[in-house]
Backbone as CSV, one residue per row, in Angstrom:
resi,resn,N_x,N_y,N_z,CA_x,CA_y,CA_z,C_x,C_y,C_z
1,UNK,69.168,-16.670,-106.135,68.570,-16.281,-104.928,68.672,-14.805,-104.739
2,UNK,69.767,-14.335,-105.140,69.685,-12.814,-105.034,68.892,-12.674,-106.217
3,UNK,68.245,-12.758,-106.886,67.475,-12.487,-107.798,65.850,-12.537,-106.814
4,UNK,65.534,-13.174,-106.184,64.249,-13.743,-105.127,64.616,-12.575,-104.167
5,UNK,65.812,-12.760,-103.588,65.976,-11.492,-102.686,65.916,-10.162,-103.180
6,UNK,66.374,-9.932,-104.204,65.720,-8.959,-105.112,64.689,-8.341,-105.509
7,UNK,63.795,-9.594,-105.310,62.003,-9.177,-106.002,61.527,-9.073,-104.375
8,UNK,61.624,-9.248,-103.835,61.074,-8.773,-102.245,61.112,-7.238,-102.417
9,UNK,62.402,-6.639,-102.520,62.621,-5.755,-102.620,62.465,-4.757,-103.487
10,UNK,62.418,-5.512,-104.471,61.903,-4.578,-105.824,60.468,-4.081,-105.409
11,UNK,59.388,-5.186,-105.590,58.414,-5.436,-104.926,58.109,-4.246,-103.633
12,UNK,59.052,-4.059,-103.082,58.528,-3.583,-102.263,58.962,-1.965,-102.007
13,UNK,59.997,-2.133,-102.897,60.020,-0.483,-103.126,58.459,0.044,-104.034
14,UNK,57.811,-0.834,-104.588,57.028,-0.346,-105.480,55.864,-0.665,-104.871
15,UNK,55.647,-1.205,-103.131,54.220,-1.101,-102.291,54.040,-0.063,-101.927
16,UNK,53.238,0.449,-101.681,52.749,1.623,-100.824,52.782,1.245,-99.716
17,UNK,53.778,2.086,-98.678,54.107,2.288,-97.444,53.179,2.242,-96.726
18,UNK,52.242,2.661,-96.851,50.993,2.963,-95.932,50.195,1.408,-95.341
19,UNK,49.736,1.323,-96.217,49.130,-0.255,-96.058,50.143,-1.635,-95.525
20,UNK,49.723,-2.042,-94.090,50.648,-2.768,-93.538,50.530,-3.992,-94.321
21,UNK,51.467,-5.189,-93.480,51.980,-6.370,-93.945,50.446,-7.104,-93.820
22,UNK,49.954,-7.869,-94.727,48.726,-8.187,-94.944,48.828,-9.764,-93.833
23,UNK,49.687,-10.987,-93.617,49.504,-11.310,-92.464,49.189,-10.812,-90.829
24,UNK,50.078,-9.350,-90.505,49.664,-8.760,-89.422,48.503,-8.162,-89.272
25,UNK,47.972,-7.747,-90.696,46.611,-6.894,-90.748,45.634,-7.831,-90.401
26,UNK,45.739,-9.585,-90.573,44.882,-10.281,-90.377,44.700,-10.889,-89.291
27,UNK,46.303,-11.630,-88.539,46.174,-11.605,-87.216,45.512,-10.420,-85.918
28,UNK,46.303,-9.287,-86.607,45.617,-8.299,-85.868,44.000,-7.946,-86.372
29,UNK,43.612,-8.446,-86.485,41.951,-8.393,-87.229,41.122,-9.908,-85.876
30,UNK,42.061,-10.670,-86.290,41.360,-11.982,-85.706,41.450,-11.935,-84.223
31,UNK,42.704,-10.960,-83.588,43.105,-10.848,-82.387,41.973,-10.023,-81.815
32,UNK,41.852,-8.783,-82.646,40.689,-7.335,-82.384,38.967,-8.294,-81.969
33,UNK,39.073,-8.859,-82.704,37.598,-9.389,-82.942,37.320,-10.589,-81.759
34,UNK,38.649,-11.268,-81.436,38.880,-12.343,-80.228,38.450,-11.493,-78.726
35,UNK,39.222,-10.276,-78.560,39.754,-9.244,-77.520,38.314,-8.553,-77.349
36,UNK,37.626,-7.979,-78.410,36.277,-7.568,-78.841,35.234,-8.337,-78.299
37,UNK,35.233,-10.025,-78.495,33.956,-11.094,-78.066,34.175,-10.804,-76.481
38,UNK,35.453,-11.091,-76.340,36.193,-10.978,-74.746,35.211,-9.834,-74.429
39,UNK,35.919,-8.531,-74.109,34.877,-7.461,-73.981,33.425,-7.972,-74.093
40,UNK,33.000,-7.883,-74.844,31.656,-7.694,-74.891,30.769,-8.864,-74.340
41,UNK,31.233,-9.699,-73.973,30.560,-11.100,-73.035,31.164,-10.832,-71.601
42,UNK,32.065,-11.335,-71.252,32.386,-10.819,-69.841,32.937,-9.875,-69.578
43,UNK,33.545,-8.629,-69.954,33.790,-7.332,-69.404,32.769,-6.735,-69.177
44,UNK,31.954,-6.269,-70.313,30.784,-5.224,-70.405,29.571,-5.811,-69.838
45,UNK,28.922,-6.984,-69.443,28.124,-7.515,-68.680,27.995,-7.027,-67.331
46,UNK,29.637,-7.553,-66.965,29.898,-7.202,-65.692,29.747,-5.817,-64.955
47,UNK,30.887,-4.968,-66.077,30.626,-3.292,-65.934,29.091,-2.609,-65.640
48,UNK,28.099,-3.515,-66.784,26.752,-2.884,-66.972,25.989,-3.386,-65.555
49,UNK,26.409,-4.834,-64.830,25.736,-4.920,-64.012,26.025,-4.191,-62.680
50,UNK,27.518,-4.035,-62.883,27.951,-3.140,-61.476,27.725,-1.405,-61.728
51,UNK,27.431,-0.686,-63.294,26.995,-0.022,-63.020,25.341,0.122,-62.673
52,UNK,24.700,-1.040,-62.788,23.340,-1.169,-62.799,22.869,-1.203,-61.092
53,UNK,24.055,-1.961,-60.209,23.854,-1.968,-58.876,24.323,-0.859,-58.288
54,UNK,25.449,0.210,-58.821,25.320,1.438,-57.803,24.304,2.273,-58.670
55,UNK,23.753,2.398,-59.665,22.687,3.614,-60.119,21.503,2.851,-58.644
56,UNK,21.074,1.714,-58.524,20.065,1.406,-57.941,20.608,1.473,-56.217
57,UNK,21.903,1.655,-55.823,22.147,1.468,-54.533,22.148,3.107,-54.188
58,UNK,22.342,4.117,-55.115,22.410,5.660,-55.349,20.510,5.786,-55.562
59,UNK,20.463,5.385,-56.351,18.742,5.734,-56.305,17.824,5.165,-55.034
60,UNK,18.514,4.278,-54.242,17.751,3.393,-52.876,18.497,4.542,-51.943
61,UNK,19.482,4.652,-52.180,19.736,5.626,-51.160,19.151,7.405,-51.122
62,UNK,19.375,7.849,-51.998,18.677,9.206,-52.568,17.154,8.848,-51.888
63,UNK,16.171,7.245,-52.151,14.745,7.617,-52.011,14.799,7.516,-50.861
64,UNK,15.648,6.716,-49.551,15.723,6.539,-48.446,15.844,8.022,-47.549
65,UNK,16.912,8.657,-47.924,17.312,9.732,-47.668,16.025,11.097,-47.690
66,UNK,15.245,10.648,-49.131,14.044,11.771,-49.141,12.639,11.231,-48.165
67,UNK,13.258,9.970,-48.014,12.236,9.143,-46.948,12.289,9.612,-45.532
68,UNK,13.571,9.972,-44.903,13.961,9.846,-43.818,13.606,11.644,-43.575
69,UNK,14.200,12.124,-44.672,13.700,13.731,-44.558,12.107,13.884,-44.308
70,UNK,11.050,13.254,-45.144,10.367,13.491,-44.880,9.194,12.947,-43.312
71,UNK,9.933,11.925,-42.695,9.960,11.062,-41.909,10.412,12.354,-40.818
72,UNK,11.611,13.093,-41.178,12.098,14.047,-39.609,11.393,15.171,-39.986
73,UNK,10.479,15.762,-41.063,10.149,16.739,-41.128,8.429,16.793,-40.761
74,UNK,8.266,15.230,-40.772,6.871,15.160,-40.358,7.129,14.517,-38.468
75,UNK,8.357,14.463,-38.087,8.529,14.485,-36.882,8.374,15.768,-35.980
76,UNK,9.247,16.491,-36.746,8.763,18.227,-36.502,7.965,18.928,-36.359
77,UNK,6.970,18.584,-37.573,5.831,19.251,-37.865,4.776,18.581,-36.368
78,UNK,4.909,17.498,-35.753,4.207,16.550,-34.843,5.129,17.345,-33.430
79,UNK,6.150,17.477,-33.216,7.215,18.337,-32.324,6.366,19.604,-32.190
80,UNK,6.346,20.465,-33.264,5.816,21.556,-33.081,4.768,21.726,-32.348
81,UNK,3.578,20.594,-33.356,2.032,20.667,-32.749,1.749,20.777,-31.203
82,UNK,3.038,19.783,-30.717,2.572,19.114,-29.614,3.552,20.799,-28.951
83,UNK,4.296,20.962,-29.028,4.797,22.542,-28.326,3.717,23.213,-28.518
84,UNK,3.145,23.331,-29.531,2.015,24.728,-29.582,0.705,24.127,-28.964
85,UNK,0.674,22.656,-28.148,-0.503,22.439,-27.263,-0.371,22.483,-26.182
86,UNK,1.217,22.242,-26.017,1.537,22.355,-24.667,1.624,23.957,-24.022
87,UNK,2.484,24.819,-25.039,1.793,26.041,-24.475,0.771,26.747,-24.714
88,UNK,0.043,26.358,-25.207,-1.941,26.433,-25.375,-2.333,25.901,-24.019
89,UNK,-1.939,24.867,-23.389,-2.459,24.361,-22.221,-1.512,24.640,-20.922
90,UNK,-0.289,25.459,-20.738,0.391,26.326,-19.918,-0.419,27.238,-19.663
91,UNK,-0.521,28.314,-20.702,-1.613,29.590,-20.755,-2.745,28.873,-19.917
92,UNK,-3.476,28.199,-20.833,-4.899,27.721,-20.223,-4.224,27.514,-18.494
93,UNK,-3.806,26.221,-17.726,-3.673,26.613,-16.733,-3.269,27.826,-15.564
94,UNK,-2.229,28.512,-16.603,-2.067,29.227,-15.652,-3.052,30.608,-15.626
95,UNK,-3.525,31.040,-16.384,-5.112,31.670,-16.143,-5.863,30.705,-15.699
96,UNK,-6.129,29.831,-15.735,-7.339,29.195,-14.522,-6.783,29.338,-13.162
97,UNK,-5.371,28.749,-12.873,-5.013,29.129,-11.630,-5.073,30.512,-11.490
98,UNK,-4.642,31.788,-11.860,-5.007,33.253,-11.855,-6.536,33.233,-10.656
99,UNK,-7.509,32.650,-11.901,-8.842,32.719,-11.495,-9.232,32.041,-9.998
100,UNK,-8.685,30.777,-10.003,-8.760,30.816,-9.171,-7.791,31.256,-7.637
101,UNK,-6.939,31.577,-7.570,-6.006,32.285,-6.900,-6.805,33.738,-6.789
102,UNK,-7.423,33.826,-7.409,-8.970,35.536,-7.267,-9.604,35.136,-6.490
103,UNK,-10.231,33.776,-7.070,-11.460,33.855,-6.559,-10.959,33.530,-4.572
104,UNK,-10.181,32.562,-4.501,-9.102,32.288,-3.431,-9.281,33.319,-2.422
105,UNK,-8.533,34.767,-2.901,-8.591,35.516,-2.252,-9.125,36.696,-1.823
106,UNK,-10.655,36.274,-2.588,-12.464,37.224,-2.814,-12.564,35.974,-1.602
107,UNK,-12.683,34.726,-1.313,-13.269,34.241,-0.300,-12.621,34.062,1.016
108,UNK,-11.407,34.364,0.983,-10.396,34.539,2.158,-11.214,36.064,2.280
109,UNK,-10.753,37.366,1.856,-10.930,38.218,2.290,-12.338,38.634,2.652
110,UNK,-13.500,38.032,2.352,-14.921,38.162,2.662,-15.095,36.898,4.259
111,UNK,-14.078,36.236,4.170,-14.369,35.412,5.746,-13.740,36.478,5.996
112,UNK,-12.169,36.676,6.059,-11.526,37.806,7.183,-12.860,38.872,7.341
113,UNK,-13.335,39.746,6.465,-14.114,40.335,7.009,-15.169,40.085,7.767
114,UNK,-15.955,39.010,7.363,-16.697,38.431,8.324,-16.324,38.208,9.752
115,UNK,-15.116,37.772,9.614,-14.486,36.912,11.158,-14.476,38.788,12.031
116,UNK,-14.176,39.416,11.388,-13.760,40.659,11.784,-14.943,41.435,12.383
117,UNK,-15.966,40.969,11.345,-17.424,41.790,12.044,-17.617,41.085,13.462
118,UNK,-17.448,39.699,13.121,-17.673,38.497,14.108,-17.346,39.034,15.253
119,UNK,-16.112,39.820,15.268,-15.187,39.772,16.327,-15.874,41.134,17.137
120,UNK,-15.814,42.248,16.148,-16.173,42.914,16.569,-17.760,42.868,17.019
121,UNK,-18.576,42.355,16.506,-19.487,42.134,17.152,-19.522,41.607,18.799
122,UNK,-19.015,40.528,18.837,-18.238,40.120,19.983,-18.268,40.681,21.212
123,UNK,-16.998,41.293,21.016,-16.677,42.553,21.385,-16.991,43.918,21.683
124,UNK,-17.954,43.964,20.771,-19.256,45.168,21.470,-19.880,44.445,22.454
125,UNK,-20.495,43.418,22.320,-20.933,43.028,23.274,-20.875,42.395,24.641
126,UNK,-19.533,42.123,24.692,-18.941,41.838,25.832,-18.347,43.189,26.509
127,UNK,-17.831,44.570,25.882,-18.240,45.416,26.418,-19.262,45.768,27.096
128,UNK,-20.264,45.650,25.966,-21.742,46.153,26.593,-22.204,45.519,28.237
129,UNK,-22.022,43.913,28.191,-22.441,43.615,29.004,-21.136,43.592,30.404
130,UNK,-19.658,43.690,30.038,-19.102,44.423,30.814,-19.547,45.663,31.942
131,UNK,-20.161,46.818,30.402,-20.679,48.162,31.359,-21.996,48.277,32.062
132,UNK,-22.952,46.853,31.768,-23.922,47.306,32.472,-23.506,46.475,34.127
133,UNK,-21.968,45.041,33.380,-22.310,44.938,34.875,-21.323,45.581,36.098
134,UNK,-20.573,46.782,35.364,-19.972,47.748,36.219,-21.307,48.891,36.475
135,UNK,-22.047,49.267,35.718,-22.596,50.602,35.803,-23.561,49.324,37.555
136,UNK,-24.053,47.982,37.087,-24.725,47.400,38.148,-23.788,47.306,39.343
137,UNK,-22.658,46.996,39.708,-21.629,47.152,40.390,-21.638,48.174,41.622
138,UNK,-21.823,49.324,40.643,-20.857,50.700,40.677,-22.491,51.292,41.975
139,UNK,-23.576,51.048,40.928,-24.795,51.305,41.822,-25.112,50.542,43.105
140,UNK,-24.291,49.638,42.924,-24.933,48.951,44.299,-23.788,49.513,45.707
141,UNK,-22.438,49.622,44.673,-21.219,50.552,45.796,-22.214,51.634,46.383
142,UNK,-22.047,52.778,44.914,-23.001,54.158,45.320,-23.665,53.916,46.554
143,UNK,-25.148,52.969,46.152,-26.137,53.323,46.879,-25.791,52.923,48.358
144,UNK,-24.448,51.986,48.992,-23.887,51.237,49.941,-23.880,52.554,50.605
145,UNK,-22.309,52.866,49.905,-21.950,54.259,50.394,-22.845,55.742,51.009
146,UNK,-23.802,55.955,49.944,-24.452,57.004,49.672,-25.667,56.502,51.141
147,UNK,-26.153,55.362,51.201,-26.902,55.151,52.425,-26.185,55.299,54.077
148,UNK,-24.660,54.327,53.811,-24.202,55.045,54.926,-23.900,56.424,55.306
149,UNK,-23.763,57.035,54.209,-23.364,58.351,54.592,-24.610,58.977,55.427
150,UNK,-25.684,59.047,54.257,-27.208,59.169,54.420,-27.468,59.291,56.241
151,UNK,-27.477,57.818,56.754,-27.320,57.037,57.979,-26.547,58.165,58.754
152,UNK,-25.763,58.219,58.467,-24.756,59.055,59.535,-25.435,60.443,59.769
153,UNK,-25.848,60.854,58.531,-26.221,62.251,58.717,-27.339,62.382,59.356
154,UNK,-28.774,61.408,58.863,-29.825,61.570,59.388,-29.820,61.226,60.863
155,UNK,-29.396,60.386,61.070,-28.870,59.873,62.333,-30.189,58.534,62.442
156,UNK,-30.487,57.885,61.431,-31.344,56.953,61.553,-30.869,55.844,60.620
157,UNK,-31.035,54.950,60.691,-30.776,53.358,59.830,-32.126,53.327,58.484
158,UNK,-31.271,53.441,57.636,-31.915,53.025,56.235,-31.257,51.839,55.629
159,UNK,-31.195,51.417,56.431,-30.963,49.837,55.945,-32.017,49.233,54.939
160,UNK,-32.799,49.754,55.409,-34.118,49.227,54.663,-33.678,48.838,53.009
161,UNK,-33.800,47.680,52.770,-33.571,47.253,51.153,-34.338,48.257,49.819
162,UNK,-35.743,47.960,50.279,-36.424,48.786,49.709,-36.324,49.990,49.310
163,UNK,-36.412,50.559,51.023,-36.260,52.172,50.981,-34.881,52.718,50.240
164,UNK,-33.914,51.644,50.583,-32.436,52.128,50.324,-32.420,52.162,48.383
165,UNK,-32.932,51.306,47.907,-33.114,51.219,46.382,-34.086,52.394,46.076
166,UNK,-35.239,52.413,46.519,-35.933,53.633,46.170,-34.876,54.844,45.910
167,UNK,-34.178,55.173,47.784,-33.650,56.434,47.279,-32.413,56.241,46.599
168,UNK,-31.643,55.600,46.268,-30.313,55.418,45.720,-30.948,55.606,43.636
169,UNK,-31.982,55.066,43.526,-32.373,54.785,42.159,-32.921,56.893,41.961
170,UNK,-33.419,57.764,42.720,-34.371,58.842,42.687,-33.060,59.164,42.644
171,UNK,-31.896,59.141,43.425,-30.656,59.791,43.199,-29.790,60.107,41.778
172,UNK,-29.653,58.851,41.342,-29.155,58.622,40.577,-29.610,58.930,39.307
173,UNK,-30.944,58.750,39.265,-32.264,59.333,37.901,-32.032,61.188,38.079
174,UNK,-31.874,61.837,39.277,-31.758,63.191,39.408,-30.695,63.355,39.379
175,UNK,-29.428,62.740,39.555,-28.160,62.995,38.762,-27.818,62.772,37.140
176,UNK,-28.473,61.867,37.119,-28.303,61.866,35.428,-29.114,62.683,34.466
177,UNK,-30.089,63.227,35.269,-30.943,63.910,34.809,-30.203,65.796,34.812
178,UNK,-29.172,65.604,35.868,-28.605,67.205,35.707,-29.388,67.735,36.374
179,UNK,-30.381,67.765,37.075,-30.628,68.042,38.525,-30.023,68.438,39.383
180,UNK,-29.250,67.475,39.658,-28.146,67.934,40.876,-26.735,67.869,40.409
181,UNK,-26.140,68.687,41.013,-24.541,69.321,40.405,-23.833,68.912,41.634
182,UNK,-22.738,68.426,41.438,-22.046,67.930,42.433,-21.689,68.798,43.244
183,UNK,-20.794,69.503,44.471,-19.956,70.382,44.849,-18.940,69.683,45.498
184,UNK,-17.845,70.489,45.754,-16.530,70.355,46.142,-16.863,70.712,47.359
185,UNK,-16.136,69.303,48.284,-16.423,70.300,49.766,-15.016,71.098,49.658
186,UNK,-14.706,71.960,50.511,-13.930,72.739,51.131,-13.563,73.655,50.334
187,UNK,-14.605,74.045,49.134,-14.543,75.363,48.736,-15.384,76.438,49.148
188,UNK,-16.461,76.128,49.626,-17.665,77.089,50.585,-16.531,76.897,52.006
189,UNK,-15.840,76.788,52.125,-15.559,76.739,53.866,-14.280,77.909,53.625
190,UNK,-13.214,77.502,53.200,-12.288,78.348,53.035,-12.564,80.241,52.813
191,UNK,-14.198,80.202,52.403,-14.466,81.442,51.434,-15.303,82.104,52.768
């Protein structure tokens, strides 16, 4: 037996080190290739399908994302429009109101003037007919006066309607006419 135990050894001083024990090389061959089917049926299936669902949950999201961008950028672009109509139609009103707020106060100020001629028209004429019916007034005092005096002096009654208008009207036509000049009494007397 030490002779058997011997040739192991003999034997095996004279293998090359390198090259393992040819049962382990084969188990480990049959194990690799077992571990290998393993892998490649249910590991790598799995891996390929879960990397297959985030490339597609990354690519759904990425197109969503360029969806949604273009979705808020055509919200904007619709934002804008509607700002640049709304102050397109600010302007527009508020120059029409301008215009009319002109025209407003071209027809206010053409009544005021009107009302104003109105008035003054008016007003001349209620003067006017004021002075004729003082200047009528004033002549019928005059000629009152101017007859009694008349009366006193002549020492006769001119009562007379007629006569009294005759001379009160010849008076008054030769006073306005500058005919007759008034005088002051009690300046010929003093002198």
């Amino acid at each position: 037996m030490a002779s058997e135990e011997a040739e192991p050894m003999g034997a095996g001083e004279h293998a090359i080190p390198i090259l393992p024990y040819m049962p382990e090389l084969i188990f480990g061959l049959i194990m690799f290739g077992i571990f290998y089917w393993f892998v490649a049926t249910k590991v790598v299936p799995n891996l390929e399908k879960a990397y297959a669902e985030r490339t597609a949950a990354i690519e759904g999201g990425m197109q969503a994302a360029e969806q949604a961008q273009a979705e808020a950028a055509a919200a904007k672009k619709q934002y804008e429009d509607q700002l640049a109509d709304a102050r397109a139609e600010a302007a527009r009103i508020r120059e029409h109101a301008k215009e009319q707020g002109a025209q407003i106060v071209a027809e206010m100020r053409g009544q005021a003037q009107a009302e104003a001629a109105r008035i003054s028209e008016t007003a001349g004429k209620q003067i006017e007919a004021e002075r004729q019916q003082a200047m009528v007034q004033l002549r019928g005092e005059v000629g009152q006066i101017s007859t009694d005096l008349a009366s006193k002096i002549v020492g006769e009654s001119l009562h007379d309607e007629a006569r009294q208008r005759g001379i009160v009207d010849r008076f008054l036509a030769d006073l306005e006419a500058g005919s007759i000049q008034p005088e002051k009494l009690g300046t010929g007397e003093g002198r």
